[in-house]
C-alpha positions as CSV (number, residue, x, y, z in Angstrom):
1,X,-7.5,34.7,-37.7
2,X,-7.5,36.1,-33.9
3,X,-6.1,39.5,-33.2
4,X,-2.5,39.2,-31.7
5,X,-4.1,39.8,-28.0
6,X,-5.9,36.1,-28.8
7,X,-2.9,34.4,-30.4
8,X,-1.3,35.6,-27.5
9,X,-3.9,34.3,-24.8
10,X,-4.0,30.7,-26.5
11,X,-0.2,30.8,-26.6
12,X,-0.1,31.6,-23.1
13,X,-2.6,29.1,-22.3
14,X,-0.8,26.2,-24.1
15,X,2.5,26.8,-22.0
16,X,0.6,27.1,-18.5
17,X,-1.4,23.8,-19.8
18,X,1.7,22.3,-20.5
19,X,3.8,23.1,-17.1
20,X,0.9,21.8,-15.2
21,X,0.8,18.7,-16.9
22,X,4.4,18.0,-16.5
23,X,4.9,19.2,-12.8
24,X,2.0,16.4,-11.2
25,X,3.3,13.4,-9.9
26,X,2.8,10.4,-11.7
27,X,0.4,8.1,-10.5
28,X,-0.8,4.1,-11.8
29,X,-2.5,5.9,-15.2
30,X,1.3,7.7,-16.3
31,X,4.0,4.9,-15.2
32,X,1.7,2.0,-15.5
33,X,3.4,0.5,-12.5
34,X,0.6,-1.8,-10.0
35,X,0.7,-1.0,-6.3
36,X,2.8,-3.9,-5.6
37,X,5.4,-2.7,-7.7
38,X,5.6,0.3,-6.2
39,X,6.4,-0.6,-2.8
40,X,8.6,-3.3,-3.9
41,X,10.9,-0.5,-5.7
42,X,10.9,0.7,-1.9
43,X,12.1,-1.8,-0.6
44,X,8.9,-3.9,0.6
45,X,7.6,-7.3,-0.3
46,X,4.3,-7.2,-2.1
47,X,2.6,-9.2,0.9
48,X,2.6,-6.3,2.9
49,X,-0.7,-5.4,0.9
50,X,-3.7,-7.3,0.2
51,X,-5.2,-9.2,-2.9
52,X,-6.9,-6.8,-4.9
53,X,-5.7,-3.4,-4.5
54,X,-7.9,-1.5,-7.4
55,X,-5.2,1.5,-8.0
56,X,-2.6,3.6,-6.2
57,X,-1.7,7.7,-6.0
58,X,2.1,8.4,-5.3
59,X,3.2,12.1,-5.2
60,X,7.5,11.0,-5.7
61,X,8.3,14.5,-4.3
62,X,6.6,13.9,-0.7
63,X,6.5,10.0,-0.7
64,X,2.6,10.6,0.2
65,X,0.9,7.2,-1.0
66,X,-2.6,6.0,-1.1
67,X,-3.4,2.4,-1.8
68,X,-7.6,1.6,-2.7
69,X,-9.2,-1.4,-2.4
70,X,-12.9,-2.0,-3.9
71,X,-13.7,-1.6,0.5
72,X,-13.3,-2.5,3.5
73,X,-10.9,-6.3,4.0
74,X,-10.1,-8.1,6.9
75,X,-8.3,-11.5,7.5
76,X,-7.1,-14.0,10.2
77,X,-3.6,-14.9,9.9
78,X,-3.3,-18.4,11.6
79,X,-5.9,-17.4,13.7
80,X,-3.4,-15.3,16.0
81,X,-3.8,-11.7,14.3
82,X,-6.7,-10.3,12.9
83,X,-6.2,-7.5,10.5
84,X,-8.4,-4.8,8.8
85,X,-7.9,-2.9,5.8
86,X,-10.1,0.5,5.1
87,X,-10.8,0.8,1.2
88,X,-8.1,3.6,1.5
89,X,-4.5,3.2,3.3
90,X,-2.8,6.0,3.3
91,X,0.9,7.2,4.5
92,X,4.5,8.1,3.0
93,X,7.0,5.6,1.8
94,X,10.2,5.8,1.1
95,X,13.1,3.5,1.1
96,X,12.3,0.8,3.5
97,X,9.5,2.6,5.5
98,X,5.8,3.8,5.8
99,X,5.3,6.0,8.4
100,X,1.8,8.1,9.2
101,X,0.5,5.0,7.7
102,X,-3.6,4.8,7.8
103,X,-6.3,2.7,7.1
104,X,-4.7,-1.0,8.7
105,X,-5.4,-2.1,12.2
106,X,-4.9,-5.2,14.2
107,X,-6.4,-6.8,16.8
108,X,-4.5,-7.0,20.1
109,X,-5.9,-9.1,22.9
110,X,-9.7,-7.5,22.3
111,X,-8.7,-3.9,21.3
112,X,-8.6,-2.9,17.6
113,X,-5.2,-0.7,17.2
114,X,-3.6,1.3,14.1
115,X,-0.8,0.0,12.6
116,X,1.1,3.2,12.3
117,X,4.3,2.4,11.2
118,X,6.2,-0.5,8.9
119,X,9.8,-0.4,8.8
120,X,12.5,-2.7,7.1
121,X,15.8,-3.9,8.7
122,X,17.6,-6.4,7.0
123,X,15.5,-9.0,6.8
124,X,12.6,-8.3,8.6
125,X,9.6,-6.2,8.7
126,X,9.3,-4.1,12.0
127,X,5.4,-3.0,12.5
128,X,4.7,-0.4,15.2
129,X,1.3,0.4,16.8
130,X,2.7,3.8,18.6
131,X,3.7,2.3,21.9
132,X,4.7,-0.9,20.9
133,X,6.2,-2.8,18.1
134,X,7.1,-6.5,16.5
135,X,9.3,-7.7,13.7
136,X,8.6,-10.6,11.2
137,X,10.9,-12.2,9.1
138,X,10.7,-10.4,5.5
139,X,9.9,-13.4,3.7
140,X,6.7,-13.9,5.6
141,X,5.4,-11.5,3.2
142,X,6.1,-13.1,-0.1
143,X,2.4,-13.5,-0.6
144,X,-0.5,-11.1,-0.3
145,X,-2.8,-12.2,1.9
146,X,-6.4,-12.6,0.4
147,X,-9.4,-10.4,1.9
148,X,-11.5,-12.8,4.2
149,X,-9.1,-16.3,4.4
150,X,-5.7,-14.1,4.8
151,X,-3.2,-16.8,3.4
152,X,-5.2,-20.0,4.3
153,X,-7.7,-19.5,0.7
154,X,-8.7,-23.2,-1.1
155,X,-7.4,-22.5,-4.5
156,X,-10.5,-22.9,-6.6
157,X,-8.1,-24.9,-9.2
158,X,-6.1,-27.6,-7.3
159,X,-8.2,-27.1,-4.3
160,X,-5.3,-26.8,-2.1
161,X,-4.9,-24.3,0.8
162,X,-2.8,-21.9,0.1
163,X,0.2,-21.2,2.9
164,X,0.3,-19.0,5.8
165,X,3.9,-18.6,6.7
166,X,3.1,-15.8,9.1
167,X,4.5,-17.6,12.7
168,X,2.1,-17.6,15.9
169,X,4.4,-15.3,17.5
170,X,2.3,-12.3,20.0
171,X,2.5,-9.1,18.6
């Protein structure tokens, strides 16, 4: 056996261990939750993310959330909005928004801009670019789009093509 100053030490030890385990936030590994049903629980439809997201952080006590996809995506959407998606997007949720959002642009006119904000009001989906904004009917976004054919992919089963409900409307 230790002397007391050891049994000490490795008691000490265990209880730090312990409080930092418990005061982490939980993440995908702890709560076993996908992406998708994390910002569902906030409010969101899942189709504000794309097919494959690979895992997510979420720190509960800041809202701070980080989405990762195996890399870069990007899409058409009825061939009026191009999107991109970094392997990363990053921001802070909460109940029906994402602000300091990161990693998604679209294309306006011929200029790539950040989508920097996603807000819910009702029924629709409010997506800001800094100086300008557009809303979209929530359940527009009742499917993830799919990197590289959006919501038009030919469903290698029936081969169908899958819908696009996202109107032609200018952003």
């Amino acid at each position: 056996m230790g002397s007391p100053y050891t049994q000490k030490f490795i008691h000490l030890s265990t209880i730090a261990f312990l409080i930092l385990t418990f005061s982490f936030p939980a993440n995908s590994q702890i709560n076993n939750q996908t992406a998708y049903e994390i910002v569902s629980s906030y409010d969101f439809p899942i189709g504000i993310l794309p097919k494959g997201v690979t895992g997510y952080e979420l720190d509960e006590s800041t809202g701070k959330f980080s989405a990762y996809l195996n890399g870069s995506c990007s899409f058409s959407l009825e061939g009026s909005y191009q999107l991109s998606y970094k392997s990363t997007i990053e921001g802070f949720i909460s109940r029906g928004k994402l602000t300091g959002l990161e990693g998604v642009k679209v294309k306006l006119l011929f200029v790539w801009v950040d989508i920097v904000e996603v807000s819910r009001s009702g029924e629709d989906l409010e997506f800001s670019v800094g100086i300008a904004s557009a809303g979209f009917p929530i359940d527009n976004f009742e499917e993830c789009p799919q990197c590289g054919c959006g919501l038009s992919c030919v469903n290698e089963e029936t081969g169908e093509i899958g819908r696009n409900p996202i109107g032609v409307s200018s952003f």
